[in-house]
C-alpha positions in Angstrom: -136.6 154.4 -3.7 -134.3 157.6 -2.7 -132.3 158.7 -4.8 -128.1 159.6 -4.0 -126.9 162.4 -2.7 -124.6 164.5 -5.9 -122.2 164.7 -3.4 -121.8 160.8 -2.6 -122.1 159.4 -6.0 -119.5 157.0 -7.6 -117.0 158.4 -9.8 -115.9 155.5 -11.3 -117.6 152.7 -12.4 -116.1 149.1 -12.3 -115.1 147.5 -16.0 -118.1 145.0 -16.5 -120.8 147.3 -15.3 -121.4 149.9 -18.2 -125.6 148.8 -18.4 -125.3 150.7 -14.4 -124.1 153.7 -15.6 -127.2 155.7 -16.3 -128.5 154.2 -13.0 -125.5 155.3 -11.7 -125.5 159.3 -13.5 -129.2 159.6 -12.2 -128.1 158.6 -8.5 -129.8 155.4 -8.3 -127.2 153.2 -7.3 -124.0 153.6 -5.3 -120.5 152.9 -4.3 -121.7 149.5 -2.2 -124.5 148.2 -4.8 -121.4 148.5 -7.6 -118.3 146.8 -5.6 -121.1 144.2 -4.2 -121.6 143.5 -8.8 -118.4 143.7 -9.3 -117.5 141.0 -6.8 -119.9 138.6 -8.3 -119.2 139.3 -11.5 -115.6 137.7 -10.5 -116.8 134.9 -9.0 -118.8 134.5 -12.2 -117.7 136.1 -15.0 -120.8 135.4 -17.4 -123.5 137.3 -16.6 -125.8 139.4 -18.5 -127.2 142.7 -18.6 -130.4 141.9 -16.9 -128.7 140.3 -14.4 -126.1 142.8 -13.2 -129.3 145.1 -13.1 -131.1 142.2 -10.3 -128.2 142.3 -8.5 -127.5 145.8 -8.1 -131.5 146.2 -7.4 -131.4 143.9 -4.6 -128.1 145.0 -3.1 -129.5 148.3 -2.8 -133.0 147.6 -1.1 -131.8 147.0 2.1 -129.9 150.1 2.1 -133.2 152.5 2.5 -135.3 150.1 4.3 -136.7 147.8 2.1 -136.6 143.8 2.9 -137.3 142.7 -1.4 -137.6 144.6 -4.6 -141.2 143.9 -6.1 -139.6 143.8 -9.9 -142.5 144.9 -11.7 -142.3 148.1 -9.6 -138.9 149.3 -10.0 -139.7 152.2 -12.4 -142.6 153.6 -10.4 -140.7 153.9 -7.2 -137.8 156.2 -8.8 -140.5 159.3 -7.7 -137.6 161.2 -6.5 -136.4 161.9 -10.1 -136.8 164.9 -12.0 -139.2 163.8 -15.0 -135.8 164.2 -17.6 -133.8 161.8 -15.3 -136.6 159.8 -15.5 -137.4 159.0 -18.6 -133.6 157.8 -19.1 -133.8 155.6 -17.3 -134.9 152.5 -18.9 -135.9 149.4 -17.0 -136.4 145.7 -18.6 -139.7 144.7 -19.2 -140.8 143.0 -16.4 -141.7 139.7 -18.1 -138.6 139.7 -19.5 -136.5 140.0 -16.4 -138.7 137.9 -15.0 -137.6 134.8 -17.2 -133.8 135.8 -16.5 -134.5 135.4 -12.9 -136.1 132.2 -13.3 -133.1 131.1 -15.0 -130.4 132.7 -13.3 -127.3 130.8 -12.0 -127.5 134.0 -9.0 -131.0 133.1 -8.4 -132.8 130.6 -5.8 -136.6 129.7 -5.9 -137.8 129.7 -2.4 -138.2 126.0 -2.7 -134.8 125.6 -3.4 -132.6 128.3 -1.2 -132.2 126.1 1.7 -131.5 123.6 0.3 -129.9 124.3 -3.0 -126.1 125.4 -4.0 -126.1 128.7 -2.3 -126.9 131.8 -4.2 -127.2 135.3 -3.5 -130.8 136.3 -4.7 -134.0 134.7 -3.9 -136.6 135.0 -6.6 -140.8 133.9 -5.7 -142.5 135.4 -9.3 -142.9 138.6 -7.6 -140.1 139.8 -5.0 -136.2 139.9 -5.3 -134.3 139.3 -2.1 -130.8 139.3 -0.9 -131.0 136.1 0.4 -129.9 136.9 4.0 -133.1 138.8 4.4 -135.2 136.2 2.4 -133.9 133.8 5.1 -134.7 136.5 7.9 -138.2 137.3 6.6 -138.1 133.6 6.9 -137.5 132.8 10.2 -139.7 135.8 11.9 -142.6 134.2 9.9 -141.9 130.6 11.2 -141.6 131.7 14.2 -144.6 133.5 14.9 -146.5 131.2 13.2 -145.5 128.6 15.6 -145.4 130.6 18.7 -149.2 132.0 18.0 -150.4 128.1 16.4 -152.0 126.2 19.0 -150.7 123.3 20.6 -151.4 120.5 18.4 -150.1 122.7 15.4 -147.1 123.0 16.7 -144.8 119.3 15.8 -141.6 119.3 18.3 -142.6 122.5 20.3 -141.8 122.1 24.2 -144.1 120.3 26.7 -144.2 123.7 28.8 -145.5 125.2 25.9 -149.0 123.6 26.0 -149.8 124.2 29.1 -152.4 126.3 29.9 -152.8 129.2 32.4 -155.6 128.6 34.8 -158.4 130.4 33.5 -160.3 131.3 36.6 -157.2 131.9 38.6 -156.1 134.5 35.9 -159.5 135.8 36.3 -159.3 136.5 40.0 -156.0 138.4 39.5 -156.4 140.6 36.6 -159.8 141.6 38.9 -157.3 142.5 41.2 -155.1 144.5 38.9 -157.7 146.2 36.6 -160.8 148.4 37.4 -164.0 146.3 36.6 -164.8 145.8 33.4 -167.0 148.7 31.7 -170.7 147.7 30.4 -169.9 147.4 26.8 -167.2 144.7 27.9 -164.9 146.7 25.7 -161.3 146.2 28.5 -159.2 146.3 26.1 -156.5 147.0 28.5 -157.3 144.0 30.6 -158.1 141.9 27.2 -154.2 142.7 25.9 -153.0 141.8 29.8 -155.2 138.2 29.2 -153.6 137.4 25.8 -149.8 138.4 27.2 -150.5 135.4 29.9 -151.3 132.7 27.3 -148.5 130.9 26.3 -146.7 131.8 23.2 -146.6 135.4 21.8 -149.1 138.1 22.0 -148.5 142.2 20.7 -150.2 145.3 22.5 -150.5 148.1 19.0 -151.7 151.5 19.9 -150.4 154.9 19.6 -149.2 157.2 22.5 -151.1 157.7 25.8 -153.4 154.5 25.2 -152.0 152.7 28.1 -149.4 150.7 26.9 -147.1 151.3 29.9 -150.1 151.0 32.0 -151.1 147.2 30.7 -147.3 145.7 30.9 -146.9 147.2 34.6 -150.0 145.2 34.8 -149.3 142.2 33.4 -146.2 141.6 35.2 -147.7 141.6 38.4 -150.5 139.0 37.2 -147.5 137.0 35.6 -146.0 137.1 39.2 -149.1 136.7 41.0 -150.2 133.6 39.1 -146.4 131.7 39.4 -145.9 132.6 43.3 -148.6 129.7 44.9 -146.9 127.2 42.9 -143.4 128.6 44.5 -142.0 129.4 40.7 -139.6 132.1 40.6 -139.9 134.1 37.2 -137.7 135.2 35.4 -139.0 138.6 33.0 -136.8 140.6 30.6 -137.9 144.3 30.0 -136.0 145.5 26.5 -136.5 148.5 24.1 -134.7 149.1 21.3 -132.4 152.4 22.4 -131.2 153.2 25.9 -133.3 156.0 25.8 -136.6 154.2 25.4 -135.6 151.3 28.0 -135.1 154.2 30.5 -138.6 155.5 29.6 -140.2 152.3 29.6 -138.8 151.7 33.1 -139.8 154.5 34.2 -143.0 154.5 33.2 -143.4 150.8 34.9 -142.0 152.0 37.9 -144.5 154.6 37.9 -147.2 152.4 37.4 -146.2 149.6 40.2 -145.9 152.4 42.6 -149.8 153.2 41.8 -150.7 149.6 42.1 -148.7 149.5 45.4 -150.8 152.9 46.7 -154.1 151.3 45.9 -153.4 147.8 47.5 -153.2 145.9 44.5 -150.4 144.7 45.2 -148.0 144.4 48.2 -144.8 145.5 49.2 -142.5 142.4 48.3 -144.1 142.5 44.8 -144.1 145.6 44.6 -140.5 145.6 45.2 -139.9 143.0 42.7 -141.4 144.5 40.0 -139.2 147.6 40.6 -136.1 145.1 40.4 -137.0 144.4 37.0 -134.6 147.0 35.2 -135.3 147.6 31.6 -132.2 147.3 28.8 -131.5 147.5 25.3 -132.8 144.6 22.9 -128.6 144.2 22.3 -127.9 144.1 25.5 -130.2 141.7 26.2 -129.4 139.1 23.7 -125.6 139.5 24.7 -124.1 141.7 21.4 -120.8 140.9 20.4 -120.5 142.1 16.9 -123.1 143.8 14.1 -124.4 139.9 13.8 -123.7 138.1 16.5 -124.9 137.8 19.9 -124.4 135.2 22.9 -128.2 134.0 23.0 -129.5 132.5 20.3 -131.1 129.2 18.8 -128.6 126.7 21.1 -128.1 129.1 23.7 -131.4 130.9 24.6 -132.5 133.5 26.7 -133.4 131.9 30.7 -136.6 134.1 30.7 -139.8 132.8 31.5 -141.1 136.3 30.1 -139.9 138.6 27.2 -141.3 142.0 26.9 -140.2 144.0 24.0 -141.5 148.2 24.3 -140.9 150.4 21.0 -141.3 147.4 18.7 -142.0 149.3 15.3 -138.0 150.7 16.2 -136.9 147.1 15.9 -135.4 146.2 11.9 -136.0 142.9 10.4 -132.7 141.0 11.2 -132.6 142.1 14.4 -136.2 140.2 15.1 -135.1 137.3 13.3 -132.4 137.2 15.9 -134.7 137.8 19.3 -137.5 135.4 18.2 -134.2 132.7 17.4 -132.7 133.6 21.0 -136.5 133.5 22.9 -137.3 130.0 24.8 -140.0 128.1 23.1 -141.9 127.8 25.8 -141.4 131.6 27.1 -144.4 134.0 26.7 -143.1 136.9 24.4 -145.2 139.9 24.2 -144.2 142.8 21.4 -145.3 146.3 22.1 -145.3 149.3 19.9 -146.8 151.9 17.7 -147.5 150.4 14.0 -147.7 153.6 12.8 -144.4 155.4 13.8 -141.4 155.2 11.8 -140.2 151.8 11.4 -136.5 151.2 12.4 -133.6 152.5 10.3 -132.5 149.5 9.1 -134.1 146.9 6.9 -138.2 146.0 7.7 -141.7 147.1 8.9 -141.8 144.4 11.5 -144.4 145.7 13.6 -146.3 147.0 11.1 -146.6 143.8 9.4 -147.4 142.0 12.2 -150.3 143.9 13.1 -151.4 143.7 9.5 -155.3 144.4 9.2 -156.1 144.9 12.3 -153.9 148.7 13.1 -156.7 149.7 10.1 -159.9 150.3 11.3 -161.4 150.8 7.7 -159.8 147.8 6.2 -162.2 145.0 5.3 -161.4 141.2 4.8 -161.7 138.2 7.1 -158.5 137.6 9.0 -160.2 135.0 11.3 -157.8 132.3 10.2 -154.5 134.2 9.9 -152.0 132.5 12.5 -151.6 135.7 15.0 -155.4 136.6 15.4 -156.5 136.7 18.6 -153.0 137.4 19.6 -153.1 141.1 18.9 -154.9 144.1 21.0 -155.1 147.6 19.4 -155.2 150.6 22.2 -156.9 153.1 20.3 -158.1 155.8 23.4 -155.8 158.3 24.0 -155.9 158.4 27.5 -152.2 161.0 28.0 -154.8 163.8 26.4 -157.9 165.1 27.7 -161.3 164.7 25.0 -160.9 168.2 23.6 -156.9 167.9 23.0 -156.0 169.1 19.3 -152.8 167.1 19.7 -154.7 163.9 19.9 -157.1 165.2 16.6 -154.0 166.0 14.9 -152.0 162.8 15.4 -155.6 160.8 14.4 -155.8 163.2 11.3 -152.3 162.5 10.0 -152.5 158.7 10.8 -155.5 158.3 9.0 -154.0 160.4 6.2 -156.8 163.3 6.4 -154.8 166.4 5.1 -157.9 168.4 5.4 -159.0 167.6 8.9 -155.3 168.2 10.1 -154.8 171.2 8.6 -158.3 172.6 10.1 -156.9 171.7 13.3 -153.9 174.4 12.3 -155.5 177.0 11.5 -157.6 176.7 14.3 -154.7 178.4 16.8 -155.6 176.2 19.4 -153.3 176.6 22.7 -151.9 173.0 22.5 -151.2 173.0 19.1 -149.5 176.1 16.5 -148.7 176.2 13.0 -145.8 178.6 12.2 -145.9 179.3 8.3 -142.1 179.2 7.1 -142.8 182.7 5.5 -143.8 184.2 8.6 -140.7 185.9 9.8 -142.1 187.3 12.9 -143.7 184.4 14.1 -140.5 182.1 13.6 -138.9 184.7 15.2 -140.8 183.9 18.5 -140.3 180.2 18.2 -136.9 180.2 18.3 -136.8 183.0 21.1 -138.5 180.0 23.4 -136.2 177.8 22.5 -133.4 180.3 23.2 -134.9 181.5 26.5 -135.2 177.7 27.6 -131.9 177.2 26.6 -130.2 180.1 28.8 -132.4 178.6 31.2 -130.6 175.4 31.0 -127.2 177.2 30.7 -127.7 179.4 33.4 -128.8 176.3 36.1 -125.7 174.2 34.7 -123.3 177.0 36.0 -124.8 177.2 39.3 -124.3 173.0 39.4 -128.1 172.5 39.4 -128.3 169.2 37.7 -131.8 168.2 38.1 -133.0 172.2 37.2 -130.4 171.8 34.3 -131.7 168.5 33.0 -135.4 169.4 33.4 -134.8 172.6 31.2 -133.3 170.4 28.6 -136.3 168.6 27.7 -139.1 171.1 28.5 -138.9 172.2 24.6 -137.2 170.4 21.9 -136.9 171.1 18.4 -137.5 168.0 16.1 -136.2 168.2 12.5 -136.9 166.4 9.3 -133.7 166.9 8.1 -130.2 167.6 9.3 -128.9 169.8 6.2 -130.7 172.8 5.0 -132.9 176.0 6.2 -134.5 174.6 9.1 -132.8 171.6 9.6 -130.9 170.5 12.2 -127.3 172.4 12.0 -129.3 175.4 11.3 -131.7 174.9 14.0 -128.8 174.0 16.8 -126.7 177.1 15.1 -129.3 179.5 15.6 -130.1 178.4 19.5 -126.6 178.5 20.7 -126.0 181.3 18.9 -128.9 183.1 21.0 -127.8 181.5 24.0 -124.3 182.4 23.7 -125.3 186.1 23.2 -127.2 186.2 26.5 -125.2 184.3 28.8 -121.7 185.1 30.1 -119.1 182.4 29.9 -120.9 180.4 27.3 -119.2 180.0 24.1 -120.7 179.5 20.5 -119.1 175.9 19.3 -117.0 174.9 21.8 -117.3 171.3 22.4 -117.1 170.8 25.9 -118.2 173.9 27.9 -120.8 173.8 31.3 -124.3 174.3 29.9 -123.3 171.8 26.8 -126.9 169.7 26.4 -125.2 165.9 24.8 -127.0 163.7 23.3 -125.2 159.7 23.1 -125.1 158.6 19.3 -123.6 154.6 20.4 -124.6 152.0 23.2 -121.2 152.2 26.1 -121.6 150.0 28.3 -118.6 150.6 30.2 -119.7 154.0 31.3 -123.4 152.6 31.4 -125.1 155.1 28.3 -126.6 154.3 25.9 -127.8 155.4 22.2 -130.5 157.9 22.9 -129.4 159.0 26.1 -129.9 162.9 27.4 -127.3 164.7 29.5 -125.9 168.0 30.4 -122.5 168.9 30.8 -122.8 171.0 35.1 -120.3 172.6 36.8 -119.3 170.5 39.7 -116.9 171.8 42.1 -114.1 173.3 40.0 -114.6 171.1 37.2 -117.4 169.7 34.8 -119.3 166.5 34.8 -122.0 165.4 32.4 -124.8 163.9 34.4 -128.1 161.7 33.2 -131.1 160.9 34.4 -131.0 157.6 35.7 -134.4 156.4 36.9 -135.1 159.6 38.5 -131.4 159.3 39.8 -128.7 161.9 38.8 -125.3 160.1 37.7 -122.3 161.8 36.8 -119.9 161.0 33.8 -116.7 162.6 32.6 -117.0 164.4 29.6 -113.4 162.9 28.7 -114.8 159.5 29.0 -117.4 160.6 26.5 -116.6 160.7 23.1 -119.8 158.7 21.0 -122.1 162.4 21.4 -124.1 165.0 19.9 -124.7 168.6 20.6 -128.5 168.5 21.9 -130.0 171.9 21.4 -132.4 169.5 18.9 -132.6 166.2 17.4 -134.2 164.7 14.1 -137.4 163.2 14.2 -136.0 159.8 13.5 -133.8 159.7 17.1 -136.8 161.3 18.9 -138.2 157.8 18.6 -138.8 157.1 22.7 -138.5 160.5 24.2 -141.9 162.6 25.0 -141.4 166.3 25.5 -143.9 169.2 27.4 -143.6 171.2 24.0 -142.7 169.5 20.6 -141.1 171.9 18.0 -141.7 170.0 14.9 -139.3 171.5 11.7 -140.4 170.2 8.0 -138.2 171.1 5.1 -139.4 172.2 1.7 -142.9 169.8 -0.1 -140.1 168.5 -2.6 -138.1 166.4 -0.3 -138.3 162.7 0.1 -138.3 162.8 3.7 -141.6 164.0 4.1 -144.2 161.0 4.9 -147.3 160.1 7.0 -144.9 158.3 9.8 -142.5 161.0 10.0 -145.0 163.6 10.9 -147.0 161.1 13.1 -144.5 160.1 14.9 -143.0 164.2 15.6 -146.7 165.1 16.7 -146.4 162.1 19.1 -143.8 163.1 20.8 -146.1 166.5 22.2 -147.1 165.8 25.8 -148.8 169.4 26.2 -147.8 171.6 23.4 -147.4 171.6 19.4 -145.5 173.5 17.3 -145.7 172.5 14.0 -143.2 174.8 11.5 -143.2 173.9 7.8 -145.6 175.5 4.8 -149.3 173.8 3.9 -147.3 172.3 1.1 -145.0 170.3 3.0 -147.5 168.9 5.6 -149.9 167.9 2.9 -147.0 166.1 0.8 -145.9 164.6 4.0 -149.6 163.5 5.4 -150.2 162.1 1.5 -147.0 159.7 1.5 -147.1 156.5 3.7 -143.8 155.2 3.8 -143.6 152.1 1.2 -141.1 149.6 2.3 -140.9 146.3 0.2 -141.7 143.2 2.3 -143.2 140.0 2.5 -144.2 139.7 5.9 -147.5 140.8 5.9 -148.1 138.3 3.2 -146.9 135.5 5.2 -148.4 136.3 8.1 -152.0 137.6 6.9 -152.3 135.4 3.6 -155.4 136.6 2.1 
């Protein structure tokens, strides 16, 4: 649990809700967790100190990712207080609050909360919930469970959903598609193309360069193949959480059809159809109309014969609840992602909880009978980097949480990967004077109206921050790069917010002027004016910078919106071992993001405390899905 900001804590505390002020004073709860009490506390003026605590517990959960508060853990997760703050806090004893939730008027059993009076906390014995994400948690469970249960486990489920694909017809075409199988059998590839044809749901896990991109392109053109002799026209969605990882994802299809095209595996008109298949956001797809809402749903469903869903572990709990809901029953739904990147922002560890057991190679435990095996490949070869890349040892070493190995891999001053000590002055020094030169690189092609020079310079190096406040963070990293640009190129100007050379980076989905959240651009001279122009599919467009107004300065990005994007040369900035935003994912999911080169800047410190901390999010979905 992450403790407030000084800065953004309450001032005021509502009458009714002195037992939160200590809770408050230490930074544990804030402005939304108090006026969400105090509203409550209206509605039902009798409540008691234990009470207000389990609602201002659960309000706050979802705020920092967490689905549920496990109760009897409350007081262990406050590890970002200083040991005085700490021990003022005092917490009920958990078998005390325990029999106040059981009896609470604010609390449903899970028995009960469908079916019950309405209430705004679910209790099981063991997690608290808001009950909107109890019923979310919910309906992503049910959901799987049915869509991965076979047909005679599934009461009500559409005709079209038990029926089969022909074995040995599937057979001939993934021969087609994929190179024979090696002698160990061991395709996984082809394997994860097999289960994505089987009706239902199926989830290709595996970590960057394993061929993810490579096995959808794939399995789109067996999913064509196998419904054009019966003259069926399919209909496939392609969606990805941000703009910026649709456009990748298409891409990297694209990409991928054009080499089955070369080697004859498949023809011209498919060929051509598969390229027609444009990528979009997950929102986009389901038809957003508000934070909540959407056109498809339940009643009114997606038409797809075929939902593919890239960046998964980007994808927060409510927002899953809401594709699965919108996804025909008898449509074949295939999740892909990286378990072990960041989760999304929002509420959940979707992904991570789906793949359960089987993204651990060490863990131990049948899982035979748990509803989604069978349904999920894990990609675990690296194929973007050669055997002897450090970048692939290093990412492995911070997954599997092996501080020594990774740091070994450091000090080794390999060529694709560096470690910068904070300390070293001089060495810092040249960091930032690549990023610099790259940068008047950029500049210097904008002014001449190279947009494709211009946009390739933005993304040969990017720096990738933990944190936007502080020394090395992300103001001080973008103040110090335009600071050297501006001193070494005419005509560019330190903070001036539109000026040719100005890399952007889109902050919100605009669909009217087609960019999206996690989109790139550069702001090029163009005639006697300025546009700002994007890569579109290997296609420059054009926008106005007027008709921009949802953007970023780009000179670098946190770690968190690099989610999607792949770089030449990663420069990856950790703050101080203290801060709470060092963990496992965060530095996994930075190193990922290196195609050829690492740069990793942060003291021994840090990267241990950050490799040591897995990122704990409270859920039940791994529960449900993997009962033990």
């Amino acid at each position: 649990m992450t403790v407030l900001d000084p800065s953004k804590r309450p001032t005021v505390v509502p009458v009714g809700l002195d037992v939160l002020v200590p809770y408050v004073d230490a930074g544990v709860f804030g402005t939304y967790e108090l006026q969400f009490v105090a509203t409550l506390l209206r509605l039902s003026p009798v409540l008691t100190d234990d009470e207000v605590l389990a609602l201002a517990v659960a309000a706050r959960a979802p705020l920092f990712g967490h689905v549920c508060t496990v109760v009897a853990d409350v007081g262990a997760q406050m590890v970002d207080l200083d040991e005085a703050a700490r021990m003022a806090l005092v917490w009920p004893d958990a078998d005390a609050w325990t029999g106040t939730l059981g009896r609470s008027a604010m609390v449903s059993d899970p028995d009960h909360a469908q079916v019950g009076p309405l209430r705004p906390l679910v209790w099981d014995g063991r997690r608290l919930y808001l009950q909107r994400y109890w019923h979310y948690e919910l309906v992503v469970a049910d959901n799987l469970f049915r869509r991965s249960s076979p047909p005679d486990r599934q009461p009500g489920a559409a005709e079209s959903l038990h029926v089969e694909v022909d074995a040995a017809r599937l057979e001939e075409v993934l021969d087609s598609l994929f190179a024979p199988t090696a002698a160990d059998g061991a395709d996984l590839q082809r394997q994860a193309a097999a289960r994505g044809m089987r009706p239902g749901v199926s989830i290709i896990a595996g970590g960057p360069g394993t061929g993810k991109t490579y096995t959808v392109a794939r399995l789109l053109a067996a999913a064509h193949l196998m419904a054009a002799p019966d003259g069926r026209e399919l209909q496939v969605a392609l969606a990805a959480p941000t703009g910026k990882a649709a456009a990748r994802m298409g891409d990297a299809v694209k990409a991928a059809v054009r080499s089955l095209e070369g080697n004859g595996a498949v023809g011209p008109q498919l060929a051509g159809e598969l390229m027609r298949t444009d990528p979009t956001t997950v929102h986009a797809l389901l038809g957003w109309r508000d934070r909540t809402h959407f056109r498809h749903d339940r009643d009114n469903p997606l038409p797809h014969d075929v939902v593919i869903i890239d960046e998964t572990s980007m994808v927060s709990l409510p927002l899953m609840a809401k594709l699965l809901d919108a996804v025909r029953p008898d449509a074949r739904l295939v999740l892909v992602g990286d378990p072990h990147q960041l989760a999304s922002i929002e509420a959940g560890t979707v992904l991570s909880d789906v793949v359960g057991p089987l993204g651990e190679p060490d863990s131990s435990g049948p899982v035979a009978d748990a509803p989604l095996h069978g349904r999920i490949t894990v990609l675990a070869r690296m194929r973007r980097f050669d055997e002897e890349s450090s970048i692939a040892a290093l990412a492995d070493a911070v997954r599997s949480g092996d501080a020594d190995a990774a740091m070994s891999l450091l000090a080794d001053g390999k060529t694709d990967v560096r470690w910068v000590r904070t300390e070293e002055s001089g060495k810092l020094d040249d960091v930032i004077e690549e990023v610099v030169t790259v940068g008047v690189d950029m500049v210097l092609a904008a002014q001449r109206g190279d947009a494709l020079d211009a946009l390739a310079a933005a993304s040969r190096i990017k720096v990738l921050a933990a944190t936007r406040r502080g020394r090395l963070g992300l103001d001080d990293w973008t103040d110090r790069i335009e600071g050297g640009v501006a001193r070494r190129v005419t005509g560019f100007h330190r903070g001036r917010r539109w000026q040719i050379g100005r890399p952007v980076l889109v902050t919100a989905n605009d669909r009217v002027n087609r960019v999206f959240n996690g989109d790139a651009g550069v702001a090029v001279r163009r005639g006697e004016g300025m546009d700002v122009v994007f890569s579109d599919g290997g296609v420059v467009r054009h926008v106005a910078p007027s008709r921009l107004d949802q953007v970023e300065t780009w000179w670098a990005m946190t770690i968190h919106k690099s989610q999607g994007s792949e770089f030449p040369h990663a420069v990856v900035s950790l703050p101080a071992a203290g801060s709470p935003m060092l963990t496992r994912e965060l530095l996994y999911t930075a190193v990922t993001r290196a195609r050829d080169r690492v740069t990793i800047v942060g003291s021994e410190e840090s990267i241990c405390a950050a490799i040591a901390r897995p990122v704990a999010r409270a859920s039940g979905l791994r529960d449900r899905l993997w009962p033990s």
